[in-house]
N, C-alpha and C positions, 0 to 999 in steps of 0.2 A: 398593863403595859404591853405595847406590840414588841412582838418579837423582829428581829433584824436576822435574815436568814441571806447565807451564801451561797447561791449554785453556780458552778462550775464541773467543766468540764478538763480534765488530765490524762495524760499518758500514764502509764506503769511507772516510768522512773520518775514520774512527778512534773513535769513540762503542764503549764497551760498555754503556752503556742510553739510552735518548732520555731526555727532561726529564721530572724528579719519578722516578728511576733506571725506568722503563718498558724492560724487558727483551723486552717482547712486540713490538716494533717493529724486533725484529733479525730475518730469515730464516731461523726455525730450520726446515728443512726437512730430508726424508728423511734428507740427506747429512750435518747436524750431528747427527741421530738415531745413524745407522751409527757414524759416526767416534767419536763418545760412547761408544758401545757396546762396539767396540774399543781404545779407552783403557782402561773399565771392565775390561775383560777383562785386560791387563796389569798394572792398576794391584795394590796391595797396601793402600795407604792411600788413603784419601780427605782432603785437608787444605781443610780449610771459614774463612771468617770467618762470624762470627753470622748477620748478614744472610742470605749465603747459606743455610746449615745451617737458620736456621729457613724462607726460602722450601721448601729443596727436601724438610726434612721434611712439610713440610704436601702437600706432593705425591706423592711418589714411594713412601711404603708403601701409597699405594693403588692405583696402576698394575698392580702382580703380581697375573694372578690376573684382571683387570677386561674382558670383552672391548669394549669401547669404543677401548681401545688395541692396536694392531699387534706383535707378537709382538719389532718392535729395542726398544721401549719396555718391553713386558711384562719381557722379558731384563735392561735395564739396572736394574730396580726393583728383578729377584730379588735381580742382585747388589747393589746399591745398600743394600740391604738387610743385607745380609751384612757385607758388608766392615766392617772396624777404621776410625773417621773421625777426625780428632784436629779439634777448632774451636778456633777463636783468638777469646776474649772476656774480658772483664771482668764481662759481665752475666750472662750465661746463668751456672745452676745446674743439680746434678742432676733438679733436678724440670723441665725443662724439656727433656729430653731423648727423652722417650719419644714415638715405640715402640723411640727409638733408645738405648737407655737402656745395652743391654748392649755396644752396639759403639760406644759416644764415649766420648772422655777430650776433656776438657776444659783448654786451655793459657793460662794470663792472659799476656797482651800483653807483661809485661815478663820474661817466659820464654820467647818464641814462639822466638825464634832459635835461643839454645839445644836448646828443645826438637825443633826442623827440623834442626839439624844432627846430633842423638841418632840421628832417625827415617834420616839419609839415611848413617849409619853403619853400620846396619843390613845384612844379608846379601844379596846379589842375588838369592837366589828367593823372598823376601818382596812382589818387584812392585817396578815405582815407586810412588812419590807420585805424585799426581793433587790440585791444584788446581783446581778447579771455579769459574768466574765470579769472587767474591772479589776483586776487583781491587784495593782495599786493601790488605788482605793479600797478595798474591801483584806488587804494587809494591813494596813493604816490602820481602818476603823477596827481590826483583830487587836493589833498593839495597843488599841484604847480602849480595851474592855466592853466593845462597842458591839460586837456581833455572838449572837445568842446559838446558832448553829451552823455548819457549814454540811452543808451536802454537796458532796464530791465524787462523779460519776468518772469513773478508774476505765480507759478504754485497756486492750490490749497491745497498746502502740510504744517501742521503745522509742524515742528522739534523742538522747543525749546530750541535744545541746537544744538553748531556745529560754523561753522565757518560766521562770522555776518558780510555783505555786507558794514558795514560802521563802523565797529571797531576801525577803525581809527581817530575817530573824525568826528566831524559835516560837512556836509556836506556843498557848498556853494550853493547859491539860484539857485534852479532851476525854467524852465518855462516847460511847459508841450506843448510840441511839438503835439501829438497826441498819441492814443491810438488805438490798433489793436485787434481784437479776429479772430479766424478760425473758420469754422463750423466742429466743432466733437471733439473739442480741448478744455479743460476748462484754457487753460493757455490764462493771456491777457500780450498783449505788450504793455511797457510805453516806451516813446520816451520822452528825456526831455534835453529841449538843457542849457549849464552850464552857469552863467554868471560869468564868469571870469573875476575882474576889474583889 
């Protein structure tokens, strides 16, 4: 069975975006670059909610290729690029899709689960699933028993107010997989695998 893995990016008090969802107010530094990078590299899917899907299309097919950006960024664009993405919408259409047009399928909301547990039925050298930001989506798929680990890069940023990693209700018990720091980098990595009964 693939695993369904969460990466995200939080403040100290727990925000995954400051007020009006402002994402750029988190530490994304070299280190959440790397780690991104090496997720990408394992992953097999990419599982988006709209929002995200259409942030990161409007960015990331033009990073490859661009030298304005550092070769972990250039790297995670090629594959980014590549990779199979499945998004979870009601809105989005095929015409909305491009340049990702050949590597998305698109899930309506009241199929998503279903169609997460299809994807994590799937072969082990397919990759994991990779959830990316989404935290709607990737709350949902937690309250359904649906996601296997969440790895959660803690910057040193308080926000107070903004969009809250676990909004959704209490979380299920986690174990604490292990813990990462970079040198130069004040953001640390929690790895913590979910126990889903």
């Amino acid at each position: 069975m693939r695993k369904l893995i969460v990466v995200a990016i939080m403040s100290l008090d727990g925000y995954v975006a400051g007020p009006g969802g402002d994402v750029m107010v988190l530490p994304m530094d070299h280190s959440f670059d790397e780690y991104n990078l090496e997720r990408m590299k394992a992953a097999g899917t990419s599982l988006l909610g709209a929002r995200s899907y259409r942030f990161f299309k409007g960015f990331w097919p033009t990073v490859e290729g661009n030298p304005a950006f550092g070769p972990v960024q250039q790297e995670f664009s090629r594959l980014d690029n590549a990779i199979p993405k499945v998004v979870v919408s009601d809105s989005l259409t095929a015409d909305d899709t491009a340049p990702w047009t050949d590597t998305t399928t698109i899930v309506r909301r009241a199929d998503a689960h279903r169609a997460v547990a299809e994807l994590k039925e799937g072969q082990e050298s397919e990759g994991d699933i990779v959830v990316w930001a989404s935290r709607v989506l990737w709350t949902d798929l937690l309250a359904a028993g649906l996601v296997d680990e969440l790895h959660l890069m803690i910057g040193p940023v308080v926000l107070g107010d903004g969009d809250a990693a676990f909004a959704g209700g209490k979380p299920p018990a986690l174990t604490l997989i292990d813990i990462r720091t970079w040198e130069g980098s004040s953001n640390v990595l929690h790895r913590y695998a979910v126990a889903n009964s």
